[in-house]
C-alpha positions as CSV (number, residue, x, y, z in Angstrom):
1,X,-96.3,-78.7,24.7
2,X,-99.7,-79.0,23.5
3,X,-102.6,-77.1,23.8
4,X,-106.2,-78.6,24.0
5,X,-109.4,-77.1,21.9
6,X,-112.3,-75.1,23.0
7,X,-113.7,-77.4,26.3
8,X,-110.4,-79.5,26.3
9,X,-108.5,-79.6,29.7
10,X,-105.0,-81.1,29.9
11,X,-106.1,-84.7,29.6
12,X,-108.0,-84.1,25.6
13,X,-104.2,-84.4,24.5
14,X,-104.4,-88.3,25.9
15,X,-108.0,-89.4,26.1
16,X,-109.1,-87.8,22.8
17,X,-106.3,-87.5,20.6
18,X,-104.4,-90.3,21.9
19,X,-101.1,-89.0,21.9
20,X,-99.1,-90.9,24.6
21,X,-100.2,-93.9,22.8
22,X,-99.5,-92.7,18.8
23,X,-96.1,-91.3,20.4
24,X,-95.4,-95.1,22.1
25,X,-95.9,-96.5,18.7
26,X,-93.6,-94.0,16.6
27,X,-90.5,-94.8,19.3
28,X,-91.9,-98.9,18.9
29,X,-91.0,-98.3,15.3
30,X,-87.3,-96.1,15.7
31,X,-88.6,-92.2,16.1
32,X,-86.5,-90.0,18.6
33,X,-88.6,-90.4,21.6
34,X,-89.8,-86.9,23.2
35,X,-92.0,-85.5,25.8
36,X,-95.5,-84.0,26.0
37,X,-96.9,-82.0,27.9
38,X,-100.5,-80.6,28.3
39,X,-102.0,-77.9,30.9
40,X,-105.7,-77.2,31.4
41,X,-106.0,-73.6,29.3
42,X,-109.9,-73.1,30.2
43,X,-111.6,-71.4,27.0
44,X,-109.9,-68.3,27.1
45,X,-107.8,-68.6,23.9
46,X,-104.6,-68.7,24.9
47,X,-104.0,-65.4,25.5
48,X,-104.2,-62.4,28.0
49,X,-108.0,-61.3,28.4
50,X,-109.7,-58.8,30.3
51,X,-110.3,-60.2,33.2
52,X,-106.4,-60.8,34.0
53,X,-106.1,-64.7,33.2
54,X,-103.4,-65.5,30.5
55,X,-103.5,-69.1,29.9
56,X,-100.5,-68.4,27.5
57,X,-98.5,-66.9,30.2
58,X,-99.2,-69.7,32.1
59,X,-97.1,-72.5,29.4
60,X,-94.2,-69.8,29.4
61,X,-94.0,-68.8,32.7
62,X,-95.0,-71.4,34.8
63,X,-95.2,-74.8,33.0
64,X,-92.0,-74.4,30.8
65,X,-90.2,-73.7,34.3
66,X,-91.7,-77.0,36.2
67,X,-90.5,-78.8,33.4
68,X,-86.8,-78.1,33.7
69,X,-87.2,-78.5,37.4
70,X,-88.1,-82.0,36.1
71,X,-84.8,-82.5,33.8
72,X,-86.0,-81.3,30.7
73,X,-84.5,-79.3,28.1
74,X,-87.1,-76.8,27.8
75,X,-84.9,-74.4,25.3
76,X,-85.4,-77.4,22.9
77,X,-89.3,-77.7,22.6
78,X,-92.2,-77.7,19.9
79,X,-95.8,-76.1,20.4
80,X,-98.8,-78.3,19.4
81,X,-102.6,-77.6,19.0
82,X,-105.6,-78.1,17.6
83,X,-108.8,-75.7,17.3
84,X,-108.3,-73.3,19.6
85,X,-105.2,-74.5,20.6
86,X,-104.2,-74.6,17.0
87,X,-104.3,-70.6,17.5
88,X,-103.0,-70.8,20.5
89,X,-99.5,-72.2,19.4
90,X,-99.4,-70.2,16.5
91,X,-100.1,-67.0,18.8
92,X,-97.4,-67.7,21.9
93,X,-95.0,-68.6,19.1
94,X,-95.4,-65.0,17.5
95,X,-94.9,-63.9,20.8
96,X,-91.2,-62.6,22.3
97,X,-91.5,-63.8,25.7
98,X,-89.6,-67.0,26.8
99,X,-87.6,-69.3,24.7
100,X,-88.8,-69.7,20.9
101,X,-90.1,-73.3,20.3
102,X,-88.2,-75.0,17.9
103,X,-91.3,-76.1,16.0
104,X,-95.0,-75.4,15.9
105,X,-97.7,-77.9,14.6
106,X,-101.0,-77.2,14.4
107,X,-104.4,-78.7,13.1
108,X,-107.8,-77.0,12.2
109,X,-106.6,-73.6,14.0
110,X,-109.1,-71.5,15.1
111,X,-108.5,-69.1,12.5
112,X,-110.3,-65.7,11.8
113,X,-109.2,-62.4,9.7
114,X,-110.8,-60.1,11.7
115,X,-112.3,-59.5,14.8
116,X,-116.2,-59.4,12.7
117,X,-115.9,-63.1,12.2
118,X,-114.8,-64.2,15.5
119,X,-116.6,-67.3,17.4
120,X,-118.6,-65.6,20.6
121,X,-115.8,-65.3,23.9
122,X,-112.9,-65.9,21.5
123,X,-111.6,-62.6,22.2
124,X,-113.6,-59.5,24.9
125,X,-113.9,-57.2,21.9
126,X,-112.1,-56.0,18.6
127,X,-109.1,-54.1,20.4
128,X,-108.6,-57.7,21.9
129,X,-108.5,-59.2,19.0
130,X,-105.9,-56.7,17.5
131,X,-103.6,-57.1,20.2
132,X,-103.7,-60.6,19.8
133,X,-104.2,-60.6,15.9
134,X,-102.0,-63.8,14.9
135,X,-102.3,-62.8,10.8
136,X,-101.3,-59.6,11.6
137,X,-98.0,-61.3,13.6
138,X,-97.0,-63.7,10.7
139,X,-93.6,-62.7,10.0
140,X,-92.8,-63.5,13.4
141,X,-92.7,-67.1,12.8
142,X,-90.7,-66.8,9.5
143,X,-87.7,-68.7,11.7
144,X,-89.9,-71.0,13.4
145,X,-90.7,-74.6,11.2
146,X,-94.5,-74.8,10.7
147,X,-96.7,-77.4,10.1
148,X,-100.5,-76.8,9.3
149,X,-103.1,-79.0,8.8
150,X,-107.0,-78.7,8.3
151,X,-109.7,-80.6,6.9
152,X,-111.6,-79.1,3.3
153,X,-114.6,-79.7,5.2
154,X,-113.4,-78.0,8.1
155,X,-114.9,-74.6,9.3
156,X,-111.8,-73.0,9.5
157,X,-110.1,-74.3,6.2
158,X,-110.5,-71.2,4.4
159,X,-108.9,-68.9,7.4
160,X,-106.2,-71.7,7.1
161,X,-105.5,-71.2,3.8
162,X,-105.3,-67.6,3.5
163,X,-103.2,-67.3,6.6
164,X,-100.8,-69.9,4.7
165,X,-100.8,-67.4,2.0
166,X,-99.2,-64.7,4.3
167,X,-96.4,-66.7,5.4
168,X,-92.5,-65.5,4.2
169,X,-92.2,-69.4,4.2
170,X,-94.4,-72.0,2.7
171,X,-95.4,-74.1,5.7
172,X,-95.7,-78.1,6.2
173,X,-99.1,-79.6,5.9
174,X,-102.3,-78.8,4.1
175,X,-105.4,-79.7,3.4
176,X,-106.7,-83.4,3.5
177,X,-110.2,-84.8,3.2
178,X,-111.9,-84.4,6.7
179,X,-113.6,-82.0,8.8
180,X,-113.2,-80.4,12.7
181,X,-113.6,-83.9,14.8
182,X,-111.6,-86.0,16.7
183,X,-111.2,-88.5,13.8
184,X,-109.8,-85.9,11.4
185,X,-107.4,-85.3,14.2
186,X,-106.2,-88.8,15.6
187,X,-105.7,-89.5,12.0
188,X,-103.1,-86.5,11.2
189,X,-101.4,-87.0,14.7
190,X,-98.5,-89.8,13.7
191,X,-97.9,-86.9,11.0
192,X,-97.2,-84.0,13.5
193,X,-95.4,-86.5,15.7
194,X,-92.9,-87.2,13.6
195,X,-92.5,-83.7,12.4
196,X,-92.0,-82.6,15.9
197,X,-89.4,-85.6,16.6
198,X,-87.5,-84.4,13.5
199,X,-87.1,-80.8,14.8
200,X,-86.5,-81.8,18.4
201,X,-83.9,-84.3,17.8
202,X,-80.4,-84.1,18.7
């Protein structure tokens, strides 16, 4: 399942980063084929805001469902994002509603260690933010694989860092030469592709 950036809709997964394409290529060359999936999350974060709308509700309870309607095995799945749906996976992973994904991936994740740094309509106010706090929900994830990835020159590389820091486990990933764009992003992607195809497999 992957979740778009800030002003992404479901298609950013395809048109932008390309992933049908990269994801043709990897199975061209022998990687377990899998499925992706991408809904249109709005700007609200991925997660329950004050004015009712819970975008991350949405992938658990309605997406995941409509997908094993359509023959999938939806208790074997992976959560993917970048920017704000870099947080986004991160966050509904941490959370105990639904099945757990069997992987999460993200790249340049809208990170920030408290509510004071926050990018304006991230989150409706610091109580928000505490509720949906995903450094204070890191040892939720301690079971969950984990790949991160964000560019030096990235924004958010130094929120990346330290919330690597505060893992029980030393994720996947790191830190490359690049910054918050689409290139940075396209270019990582065969990466977190075959990470996900190695946790998804069998």
């Amino acid at each position: 399942v992957s979740l778009h950036g800030k002003g992404g809709t479901h298609r950013s997964s395809f048109d932008e980063l390309g992933l049908d394409r990269f994801l043709a290529e990897a199975v061209e060359h022998g990687a377990a084929p899998l499925a992706i999936a991408a809904v249109d999350g709005g700007d609200t974060y991925w997660h329950e805001r004050d004015d009712g709308s819970d975008s991350g509700a949405m992938v658990v309870q309605e997406l995941l469902p409509i997908l094993a309607r359509r023959g999938l095995d939806v208790e074997r799945f992976g959560l993917f994002g970048w920017s704000m749906g870099g947080y986004g996976a991160l966050h509904l992973a941490a959370q105990e509603r639904g099945p757990r994904p069997r992987l999460v991936a993200t790249l340049s994740a809208a990170l920030w260690p408290a509510a004071g740094d926050t990018a304006p309509g991230a989150f409706d106010g610091p109580d928000d933010f505490a509720c949906a706090d995903v450094f204070r929900a890191r040892a939720r994830l301690a079971d969950v694989p984990l790949r991160m990835d964000c560019g030096r020159d990235d924004p958010f590389a130094d929120a990346n860092r330290a919330f690597r820091d505060g893992l029980l486990r030393e994720p996947e990933g790191g830190f490359q030469p690049g910054a918050h764009t689409v290139g940075y992003w396209r270019r990582m992607v065969p990466d977190h592709l075959a990470f996900a195809a190695e946790h998804l497999a069998g």
